[in-house]
C-alpha positions as CSV (number, residue, x, y, z in Angstrom):
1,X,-11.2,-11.2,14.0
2,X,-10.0,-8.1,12.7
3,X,-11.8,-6.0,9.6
4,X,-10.1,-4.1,7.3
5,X,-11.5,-1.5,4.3
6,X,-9.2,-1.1,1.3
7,X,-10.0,1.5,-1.0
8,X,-8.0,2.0,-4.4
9,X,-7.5,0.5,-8.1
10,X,-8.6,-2.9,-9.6
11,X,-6.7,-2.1,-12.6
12,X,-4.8,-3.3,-15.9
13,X,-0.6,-3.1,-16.0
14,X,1.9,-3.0,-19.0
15,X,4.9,-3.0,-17.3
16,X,8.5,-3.3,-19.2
17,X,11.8,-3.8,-17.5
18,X,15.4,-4.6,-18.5
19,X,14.3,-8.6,-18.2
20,X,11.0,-8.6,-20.0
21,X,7.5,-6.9,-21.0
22,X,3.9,-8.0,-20.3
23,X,0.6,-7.0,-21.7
24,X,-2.3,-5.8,-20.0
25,X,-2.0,-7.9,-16.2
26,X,-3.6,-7.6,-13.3
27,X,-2.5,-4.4,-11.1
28,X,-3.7,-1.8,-9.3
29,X,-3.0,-0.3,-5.6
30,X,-6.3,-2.2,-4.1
31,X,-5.1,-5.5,-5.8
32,X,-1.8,-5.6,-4.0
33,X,-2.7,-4.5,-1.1
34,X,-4.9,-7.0,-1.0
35,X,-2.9,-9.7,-1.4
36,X,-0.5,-9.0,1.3
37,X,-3.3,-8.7,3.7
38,X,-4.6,-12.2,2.6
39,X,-1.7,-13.5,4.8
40,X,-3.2,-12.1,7.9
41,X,-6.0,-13.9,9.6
42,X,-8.6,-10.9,9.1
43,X,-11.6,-9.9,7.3
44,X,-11.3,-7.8,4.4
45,X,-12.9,-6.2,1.4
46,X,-12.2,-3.8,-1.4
47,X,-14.0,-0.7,-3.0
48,X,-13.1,-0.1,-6.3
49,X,-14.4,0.6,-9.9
50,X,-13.5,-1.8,-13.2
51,X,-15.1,-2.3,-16.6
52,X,-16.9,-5.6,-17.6
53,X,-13.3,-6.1,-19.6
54,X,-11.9,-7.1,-16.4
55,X,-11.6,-11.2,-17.1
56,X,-14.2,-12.8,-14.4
57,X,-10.9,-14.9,-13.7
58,X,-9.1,-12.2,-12.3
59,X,-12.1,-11.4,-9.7
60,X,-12.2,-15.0,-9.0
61,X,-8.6,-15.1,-7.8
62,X,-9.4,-12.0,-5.4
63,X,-12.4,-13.8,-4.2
64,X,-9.9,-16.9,-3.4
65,X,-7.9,-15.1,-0.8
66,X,-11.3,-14.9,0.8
67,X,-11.5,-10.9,-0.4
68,X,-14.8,-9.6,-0.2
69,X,-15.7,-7.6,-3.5
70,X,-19.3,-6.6,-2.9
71,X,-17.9,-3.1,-2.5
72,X,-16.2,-3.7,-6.3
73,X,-18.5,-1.6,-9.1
74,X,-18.2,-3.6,-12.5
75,X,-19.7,-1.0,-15.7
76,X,-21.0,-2.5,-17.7
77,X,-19.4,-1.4,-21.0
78,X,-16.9,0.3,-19.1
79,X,-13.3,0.2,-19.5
80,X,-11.0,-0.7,-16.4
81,X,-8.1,1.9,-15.6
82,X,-4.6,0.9,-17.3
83,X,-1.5,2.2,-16.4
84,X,1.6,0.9,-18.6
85,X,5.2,2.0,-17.5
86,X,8.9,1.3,-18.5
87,X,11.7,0.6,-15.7
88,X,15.1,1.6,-16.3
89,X,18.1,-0.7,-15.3
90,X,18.7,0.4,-11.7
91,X,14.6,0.3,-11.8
92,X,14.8,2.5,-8.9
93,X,13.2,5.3,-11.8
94,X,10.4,4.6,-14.6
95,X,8.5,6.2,-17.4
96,X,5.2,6.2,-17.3
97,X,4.1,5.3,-20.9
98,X,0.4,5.7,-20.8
99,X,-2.7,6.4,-18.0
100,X,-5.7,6.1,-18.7
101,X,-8.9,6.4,-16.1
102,X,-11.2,5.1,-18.2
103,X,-14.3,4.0,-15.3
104,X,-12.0,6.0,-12.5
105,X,-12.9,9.3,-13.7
106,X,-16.6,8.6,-12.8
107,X,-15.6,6.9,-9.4
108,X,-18.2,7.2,-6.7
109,X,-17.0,4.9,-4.1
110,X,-19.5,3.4,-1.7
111,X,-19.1,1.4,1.7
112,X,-21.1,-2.0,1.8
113,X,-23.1,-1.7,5.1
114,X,-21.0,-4.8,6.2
115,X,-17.8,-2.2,6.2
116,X,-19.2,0.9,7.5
117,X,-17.6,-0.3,11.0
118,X,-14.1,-2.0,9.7
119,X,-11.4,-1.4,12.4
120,X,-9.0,-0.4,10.0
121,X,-9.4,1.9,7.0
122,X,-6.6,1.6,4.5
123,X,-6.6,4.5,1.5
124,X,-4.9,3.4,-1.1
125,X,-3.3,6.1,-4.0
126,X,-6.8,7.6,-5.1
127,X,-8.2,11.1,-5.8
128,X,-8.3,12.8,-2.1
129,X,-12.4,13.3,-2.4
130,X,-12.4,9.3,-3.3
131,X,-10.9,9.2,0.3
132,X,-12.8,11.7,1.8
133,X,-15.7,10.1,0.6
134,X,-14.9,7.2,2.4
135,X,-14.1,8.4,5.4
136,X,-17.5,10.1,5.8
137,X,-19.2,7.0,5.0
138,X,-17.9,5.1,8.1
139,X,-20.6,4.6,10.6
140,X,-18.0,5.1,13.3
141,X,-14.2,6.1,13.5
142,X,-12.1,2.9,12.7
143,X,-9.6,2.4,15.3
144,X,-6.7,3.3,12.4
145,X,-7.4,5.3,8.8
146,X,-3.9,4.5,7.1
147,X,-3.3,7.3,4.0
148,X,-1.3,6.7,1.0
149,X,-0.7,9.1,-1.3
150,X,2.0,10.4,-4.1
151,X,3.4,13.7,-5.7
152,X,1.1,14.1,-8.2
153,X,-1.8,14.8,-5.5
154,X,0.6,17.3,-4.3
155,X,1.1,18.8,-7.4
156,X,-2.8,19.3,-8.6
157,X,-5.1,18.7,-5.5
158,X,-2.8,20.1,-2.2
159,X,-5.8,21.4,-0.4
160,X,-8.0,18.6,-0.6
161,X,-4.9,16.2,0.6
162,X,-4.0,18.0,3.4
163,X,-7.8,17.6,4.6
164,X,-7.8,14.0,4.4
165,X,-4.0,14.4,6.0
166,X,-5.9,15.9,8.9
167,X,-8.2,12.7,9.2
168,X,-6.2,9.7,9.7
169,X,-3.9,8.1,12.2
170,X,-1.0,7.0,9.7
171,X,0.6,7.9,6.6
172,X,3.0,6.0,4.3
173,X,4.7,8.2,1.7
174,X,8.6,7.8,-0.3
175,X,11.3,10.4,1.1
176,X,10.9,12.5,-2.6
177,X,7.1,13.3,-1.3
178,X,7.6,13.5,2.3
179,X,10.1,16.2,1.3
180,X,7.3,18.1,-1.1
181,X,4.6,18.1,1.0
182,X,6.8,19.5,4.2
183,X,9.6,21.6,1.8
184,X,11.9,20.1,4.6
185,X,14.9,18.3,3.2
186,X,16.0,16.3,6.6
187,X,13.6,13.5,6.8
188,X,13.1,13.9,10.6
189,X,12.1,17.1,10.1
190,X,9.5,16.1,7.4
191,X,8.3,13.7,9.7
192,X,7.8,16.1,12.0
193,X,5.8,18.3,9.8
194,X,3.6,15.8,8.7
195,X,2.7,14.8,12.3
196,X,2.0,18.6,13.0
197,X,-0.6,18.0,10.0
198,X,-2.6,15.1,11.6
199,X,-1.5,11.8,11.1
200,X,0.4,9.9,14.9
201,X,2.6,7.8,13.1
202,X,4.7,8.7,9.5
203,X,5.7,5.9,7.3
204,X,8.6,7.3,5.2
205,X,9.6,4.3,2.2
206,X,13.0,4.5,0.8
207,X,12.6,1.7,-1.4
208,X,15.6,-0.3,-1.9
209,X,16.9,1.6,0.8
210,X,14.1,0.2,3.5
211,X,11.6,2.2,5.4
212,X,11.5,4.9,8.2
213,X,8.4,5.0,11.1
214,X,8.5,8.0,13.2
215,X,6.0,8.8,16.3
216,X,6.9,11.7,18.3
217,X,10.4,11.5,19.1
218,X,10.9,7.8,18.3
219,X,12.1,6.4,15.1
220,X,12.4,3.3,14.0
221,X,14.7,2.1,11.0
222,X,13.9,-1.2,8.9
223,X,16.2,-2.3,5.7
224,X,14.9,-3.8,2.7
225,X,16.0,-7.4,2.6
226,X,19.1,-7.6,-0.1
227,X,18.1,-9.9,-2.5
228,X,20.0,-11.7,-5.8
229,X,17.2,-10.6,-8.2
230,X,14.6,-7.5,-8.5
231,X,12.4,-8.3,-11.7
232,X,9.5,-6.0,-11.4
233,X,9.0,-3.2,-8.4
234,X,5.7,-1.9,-9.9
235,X,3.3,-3.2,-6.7
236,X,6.4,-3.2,-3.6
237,X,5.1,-0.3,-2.1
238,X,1.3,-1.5,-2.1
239,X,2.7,-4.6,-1.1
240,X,4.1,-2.9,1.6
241,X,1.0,-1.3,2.7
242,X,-0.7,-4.7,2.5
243,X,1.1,-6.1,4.8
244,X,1.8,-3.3,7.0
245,X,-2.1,-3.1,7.4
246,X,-2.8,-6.4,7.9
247,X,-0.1,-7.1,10.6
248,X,-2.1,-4.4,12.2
249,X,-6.0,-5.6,12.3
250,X,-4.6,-9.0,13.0
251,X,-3.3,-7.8,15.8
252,X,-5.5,-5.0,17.6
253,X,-2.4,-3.5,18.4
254,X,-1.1,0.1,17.6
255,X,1.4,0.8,20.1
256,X,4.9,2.0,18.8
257,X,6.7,-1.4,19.3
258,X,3.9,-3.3,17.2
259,X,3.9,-0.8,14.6
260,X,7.9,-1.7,14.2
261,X,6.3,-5.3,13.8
262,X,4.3,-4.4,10.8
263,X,7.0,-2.5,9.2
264,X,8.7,-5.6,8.9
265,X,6.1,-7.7,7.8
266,X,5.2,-4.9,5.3
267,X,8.9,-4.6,3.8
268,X,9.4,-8.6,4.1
269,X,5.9,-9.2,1.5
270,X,7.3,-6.6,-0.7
271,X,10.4,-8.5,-0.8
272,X,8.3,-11.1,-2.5
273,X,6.6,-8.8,-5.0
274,X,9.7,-8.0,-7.2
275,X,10.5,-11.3,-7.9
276,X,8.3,-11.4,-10.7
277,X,6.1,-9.6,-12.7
278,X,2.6,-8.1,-11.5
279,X,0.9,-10.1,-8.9
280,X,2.3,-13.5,-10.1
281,X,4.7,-13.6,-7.1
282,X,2.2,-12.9,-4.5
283,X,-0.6,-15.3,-6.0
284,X,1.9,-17.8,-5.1
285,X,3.5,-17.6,-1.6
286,X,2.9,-19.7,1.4
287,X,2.9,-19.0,4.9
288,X,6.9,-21.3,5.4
289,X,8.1,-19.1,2.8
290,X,7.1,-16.2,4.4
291,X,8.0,-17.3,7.9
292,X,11.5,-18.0,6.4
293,X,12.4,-14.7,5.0
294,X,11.1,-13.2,8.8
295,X,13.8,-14.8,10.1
296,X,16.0,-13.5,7.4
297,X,15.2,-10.2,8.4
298,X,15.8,-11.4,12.1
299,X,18.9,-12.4,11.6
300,X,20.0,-9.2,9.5
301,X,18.8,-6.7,12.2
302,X,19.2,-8.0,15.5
303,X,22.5,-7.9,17.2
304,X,24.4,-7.9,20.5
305,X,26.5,-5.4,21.2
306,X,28.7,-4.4,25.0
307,X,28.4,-0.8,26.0
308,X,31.5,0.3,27.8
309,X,30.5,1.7,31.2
């Protein structure tokens, strides 16, 4: 059985769209990504930070999908990182109302010794010395380090980025930051760039729009499923990474052709994610539901087609 490391937030969300509102919920990178890896037949824990506010009830249900949380610190008297943010009505943009770091600013992440030889390492959207740190803790190189990261690391901590960029075998960023970090406008040639950087394979998300995988010359294209309602994007893209990941320590396998495979099981979780708010969607699903909208996203991709000679 496959072993996988997750590093990243255990966290509170506000989250507000054009259908509703919520008060503080469960959230956070680590969280989602979590979940989605809970459908994979792997072994898994998270590092992360959280204050003793964080209901018991909300650990309990990461400890259900048989997530291992000794690597979880819990302050005592500490308050738990809480993000609140409003979606627009295309809810392809937000505002971000509030962040506050509370216990993150004082994050010293630490590997439980029953991690420090995981196969796969997945770095969630942290502060790049959090994932630096974790890197150097590993007792030996995982077979895959997967980076995620976002513009604002760009923005304030560029040359501590580009030296976990340097460290790990994939990366998963949206088209607005693969363009930042490269100053490349054509996506192929962003891709590109990053790959000079480091990283093998480059995971460009689109959202609605789907997701790009690029390795050397090859490229790979997979849509997001169309569906009749989109209540709440705030996890898809950890949700994404979830099951991206887990596809990928289930199955040993990090050819090009398998890595097309977890694309689609990564995009086809996150399909589930924005059908409600927060993690409520993903608490919920079964493995016929999910087996399902696979073939959904069969039967919207795969074609014949005769080549004249």
């Amino acid at each position: 059985m496959g072993k996988l490391l997750i590093v990243g937030t255990v966290a509170f969300d506000a989250i507000e769209t054009p259908f509703g509102k919520t008060d503080k919920i469960l959230g956070g990178a680590a969280t989602f990504i979590g979940l989605a890896a809970s459908q994979f037949d792997i072994e898994m824990g998270i590092i992360s930070i959280v204050g003793d506010d964080l209901p018991q009830e909300y650990l309990d249900l990461l400890s259900s999908k048989k997530i291992d949380l000794s690597g979880v610190e819990i302050v005592k008297g500490g308050k738990t990182f809480f993000w609140s943010g409003r979606y627009y009505n295309d809810l392809n943009s937000r505002e971000t109302l509030s962040t506050e770091l509370n216990v993150l600013a004082d994050f010293n992440p630490i590997v439980p010794d029953n991690f420090k030889e995981a196969d796969v390492v997945m770095l969630g959207n942290l502060h790049p010395s959090i994932q630096l740190s974790v890197i150097n803790q590993m007792d030996k190189k995982p077979k895959l380090v997967v980076l995620d990261t976002m513009n604002y690391w760009m923005d304030n901590t560029l040359d501590e980025l580009k030296e976990v960029i340097k460290q790990v075998d994939i990366i998963t960023i949206n088209d607005e930051e693969a363009r930042q970090l490269t100053h490349e406008h054509s996506l192929v040639k962003a891709a590109s760039a990053i790959q000079e950087m480091g990283p093998k394979f480059v995971v460009i998300k689109k959202g609605e729009n789907g997701a790009l995988l690029f390795h050397k010359e090859n490229i790979f294209f997979a849509p997001a499923l169309p569906l009749k309602e989109v209540f709440d994007p705030t996890g898809a893209g950890d949700t994404f990474a979830g099951g991206f990941v887990g596809h990928l320590t289930e199955s040993e396998n990090i050819s090009f052709n398998n890595l097309k495979n977890a694309v689609i099981h990564g995009s086809n979780l996150a399909s589930f994610s924005v059908e409600k708010f927060g993690t409520e969607r993903m608490l919920n699903l079964d493995q016929r539901e999910i087996r399902s909208r696979l073939r959904q996203f069969k039967d919207l991709t795969q074609f014949d087609i005769e080549l004249q000679k």
